[in-house]
C-alpha positions in Angstrom: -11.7 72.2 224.5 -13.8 70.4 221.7 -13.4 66.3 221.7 -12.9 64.6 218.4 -13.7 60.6 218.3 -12.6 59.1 215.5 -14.7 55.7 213.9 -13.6 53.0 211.2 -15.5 50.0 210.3 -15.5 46.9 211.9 -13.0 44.1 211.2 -16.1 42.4 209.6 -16.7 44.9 207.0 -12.7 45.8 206.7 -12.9 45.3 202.3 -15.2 48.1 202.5 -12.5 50.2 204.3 -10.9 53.1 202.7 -13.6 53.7 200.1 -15.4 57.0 198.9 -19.0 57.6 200.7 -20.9 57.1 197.1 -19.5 53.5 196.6 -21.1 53.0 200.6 -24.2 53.4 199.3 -23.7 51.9 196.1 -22.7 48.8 197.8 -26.1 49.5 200.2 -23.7 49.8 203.3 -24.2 53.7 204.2 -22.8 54.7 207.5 -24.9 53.6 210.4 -23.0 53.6 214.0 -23.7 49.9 214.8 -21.0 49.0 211.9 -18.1 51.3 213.5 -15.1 50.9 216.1 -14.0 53.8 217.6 -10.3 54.0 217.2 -9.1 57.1 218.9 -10.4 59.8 220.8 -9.1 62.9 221.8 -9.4 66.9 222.8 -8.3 70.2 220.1 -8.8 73.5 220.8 -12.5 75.5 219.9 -13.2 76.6 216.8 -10.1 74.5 215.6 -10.2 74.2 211.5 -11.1 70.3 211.6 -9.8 70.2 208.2 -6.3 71.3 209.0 -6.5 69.4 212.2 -7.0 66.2 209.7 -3.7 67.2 207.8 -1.4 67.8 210.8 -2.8 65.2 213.3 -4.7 62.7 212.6 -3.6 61.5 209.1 0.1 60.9 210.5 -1.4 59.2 213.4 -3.4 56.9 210.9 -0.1 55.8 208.8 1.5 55.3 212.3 -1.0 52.3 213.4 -0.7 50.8 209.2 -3.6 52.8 207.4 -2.7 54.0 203.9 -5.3 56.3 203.8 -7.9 58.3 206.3 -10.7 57.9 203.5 -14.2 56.0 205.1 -13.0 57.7 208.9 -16.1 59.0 210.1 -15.3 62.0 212.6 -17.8 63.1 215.6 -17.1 66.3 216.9 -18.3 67.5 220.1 -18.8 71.0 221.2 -19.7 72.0 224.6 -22.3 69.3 224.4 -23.6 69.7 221.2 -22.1 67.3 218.4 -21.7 66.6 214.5 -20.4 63.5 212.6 -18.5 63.9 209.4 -17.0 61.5 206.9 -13.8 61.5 205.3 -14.2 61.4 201.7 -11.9 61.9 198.5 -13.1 65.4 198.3 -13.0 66.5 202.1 -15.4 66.3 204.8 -19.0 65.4 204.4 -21.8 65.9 207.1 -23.0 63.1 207.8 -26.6 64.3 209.9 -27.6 60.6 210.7 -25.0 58.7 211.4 -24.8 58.3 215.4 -27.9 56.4 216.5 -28.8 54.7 219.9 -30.0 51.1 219.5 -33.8 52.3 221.1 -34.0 54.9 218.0 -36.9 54.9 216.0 -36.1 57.7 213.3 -33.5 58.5 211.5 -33.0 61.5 208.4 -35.3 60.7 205.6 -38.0 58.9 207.8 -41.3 59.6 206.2 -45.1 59.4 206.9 -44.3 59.7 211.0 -47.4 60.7 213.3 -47.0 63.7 215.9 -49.5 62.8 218.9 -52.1 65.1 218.6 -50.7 67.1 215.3 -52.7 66.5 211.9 -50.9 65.2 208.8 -47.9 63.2 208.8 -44.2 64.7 208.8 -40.5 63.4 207.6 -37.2 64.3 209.3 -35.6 67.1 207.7 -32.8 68.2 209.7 -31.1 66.4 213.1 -28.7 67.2 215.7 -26.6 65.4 218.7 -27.5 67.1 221.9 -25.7 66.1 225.0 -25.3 62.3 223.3 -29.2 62.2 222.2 -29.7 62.6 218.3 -33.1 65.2 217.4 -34.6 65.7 214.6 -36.7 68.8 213.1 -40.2 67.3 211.5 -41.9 69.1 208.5 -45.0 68.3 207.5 -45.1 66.1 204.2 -48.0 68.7 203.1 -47.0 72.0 203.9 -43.3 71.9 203.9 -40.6 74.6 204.9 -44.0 77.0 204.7 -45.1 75.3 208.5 -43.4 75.3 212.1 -41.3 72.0 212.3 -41.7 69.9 215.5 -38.7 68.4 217.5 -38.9 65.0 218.4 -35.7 62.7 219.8 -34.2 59.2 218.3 -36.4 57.3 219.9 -40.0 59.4 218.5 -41.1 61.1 221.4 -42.5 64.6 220.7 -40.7 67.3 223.1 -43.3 69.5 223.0 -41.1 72.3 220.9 -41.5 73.8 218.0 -39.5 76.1 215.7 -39.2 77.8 212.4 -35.3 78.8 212.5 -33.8 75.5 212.9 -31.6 74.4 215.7 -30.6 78.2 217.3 -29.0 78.2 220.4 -32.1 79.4 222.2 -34.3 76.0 221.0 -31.3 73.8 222.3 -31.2 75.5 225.2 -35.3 74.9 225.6 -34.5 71.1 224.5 -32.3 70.7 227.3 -34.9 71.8 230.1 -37.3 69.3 228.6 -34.5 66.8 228.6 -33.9 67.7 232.3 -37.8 67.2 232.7 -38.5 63.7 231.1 -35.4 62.1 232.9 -37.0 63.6 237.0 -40.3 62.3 235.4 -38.8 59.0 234.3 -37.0 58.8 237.9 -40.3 59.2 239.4 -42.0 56.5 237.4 -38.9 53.8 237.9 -39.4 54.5 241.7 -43.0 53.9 241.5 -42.8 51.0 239.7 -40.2 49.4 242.2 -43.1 50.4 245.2 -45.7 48.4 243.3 -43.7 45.9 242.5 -42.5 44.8 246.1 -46.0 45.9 247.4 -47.3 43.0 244.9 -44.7 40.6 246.2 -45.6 40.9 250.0 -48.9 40.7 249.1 -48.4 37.3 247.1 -46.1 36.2 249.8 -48.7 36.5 252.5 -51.2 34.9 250.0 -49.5 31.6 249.3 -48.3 31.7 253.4 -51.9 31.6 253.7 -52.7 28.9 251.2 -50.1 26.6 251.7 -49.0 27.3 255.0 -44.8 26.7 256.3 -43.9 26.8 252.3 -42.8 30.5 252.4 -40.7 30.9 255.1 -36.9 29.1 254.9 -36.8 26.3 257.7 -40.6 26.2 258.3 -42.0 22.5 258.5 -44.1 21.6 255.6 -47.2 21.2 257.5 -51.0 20.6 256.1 -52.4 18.9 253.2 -49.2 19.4 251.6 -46.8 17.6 253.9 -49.6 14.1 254.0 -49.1 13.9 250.4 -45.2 14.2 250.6 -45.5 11.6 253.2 -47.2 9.5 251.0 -45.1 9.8 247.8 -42.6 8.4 250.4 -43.9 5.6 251.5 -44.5 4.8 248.1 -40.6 5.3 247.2 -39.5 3.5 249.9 -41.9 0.2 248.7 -40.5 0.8 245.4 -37.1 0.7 246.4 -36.4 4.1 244.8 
């Protein structure tokens, strides 16, 4: 089964609901996730037409909950992991290849002038996909064009170490995948690390300040020392004060 989510705009931006995709961007509000509620969400058969699908289920459902029209719906279809958004226009459905986002993303479809670590030139997004909930994009060099291998790099700019001249075929996602599989054990690793150094660093300041100011560590210790004849002073002084 494929999953469909449908998304309107938020209550906020509700006069711009119901309008054609040109007068989005004419009114410099073109589709970006963070606008967008998602209304309903639900499972039709693979390889289902999603046109006809639109006719038969979902435009009755719309007119059901008060919508006079399905116009500005953005659709996102997922299947078997591997996802496209479309709007809902006057004319049918139009891709829409950078509408889903994470709030960490960096790029998005017509980014220019981005740097590849270790690659020469400078390269713009030319083509994206959602993978397992993670948006890539295909780089191309700003110099060379379609004429040079285009580099895959996710949302949030990091260079996966791919390559491809054929787009998005099912062998590179497959290959995207593993290296998906790889940064998230690596990341693991890191975040466990980081927790080891972090408590080590803690003990050690712990013993530290045990050390230097002795009994002020421990819960129920005396304050003993240099510290606890000041204390005693600054009470004397109260009680003279009558405070």
């Amino acid at each position: 089964m494929d999953r469909v989510a449908v998304y309107m705009l938020k209550e906020k931006y509700k006069r711009h609901r119901g309008h054609t995709l040109s007068y989005l961007f004419e009114k410099k509000m073109a589709p970006d996730f963070p606008r967008y509620d998602r209304i309903w969400r639900m499972e039709i058969p693979e390889n289902t037409v999603l046109r006809e699908w639109v006719a038969s289920d979902l435009e009755p459902w719309i007119k059901d909950h008060g919508q006079n029209t399905i116009v500005g719906l953005i659709l996102i279809v997922d299947h078997t992991g591997i996802s496209k958004c479309w709007y809902l226009d006057r004319e049918g459905l139009v891709l829409l290849p950078s509408f889903y986002r994470q709030e960490t993303d960096l790029l998005g479809i017509g980014t220019k002038g981005f740097h590849i670590p270790k690659k020469p030139g400078t390269y713009q997004a030319r083509d994206s996909l959602i993978i397992d909930g993670i948006v890539y994009y295909l780089m191309e060099s700003e110099r060379f064009g379609s004429a040079s291998q285009m580099y895959i790099v996710n949302g949030e700019g990091r260079f996966m170490g791919l390559q491809t001249s054929n787009g998005f075929s099912d062998p590179l996602i497959e290959q995207i995948r593993k290296k998906k599989e790889q940064y998230d054990e690596e990341k693991d690793i890191l975040n466990v690390m980081a927790k080891g150094f972090s408590s080590l660093a803690k003990q050690k300041g712990s013993k530290k300040a045990a050390k230097d100011y002795p009994g002020t560590k421990t819960p129920g210790r005396e304050i003993t020392g240099k510290r606890a004849s000041v204390k005693i002073r600054l009470n004397e002084k109260r009680s003279l004060l009558g405070t």
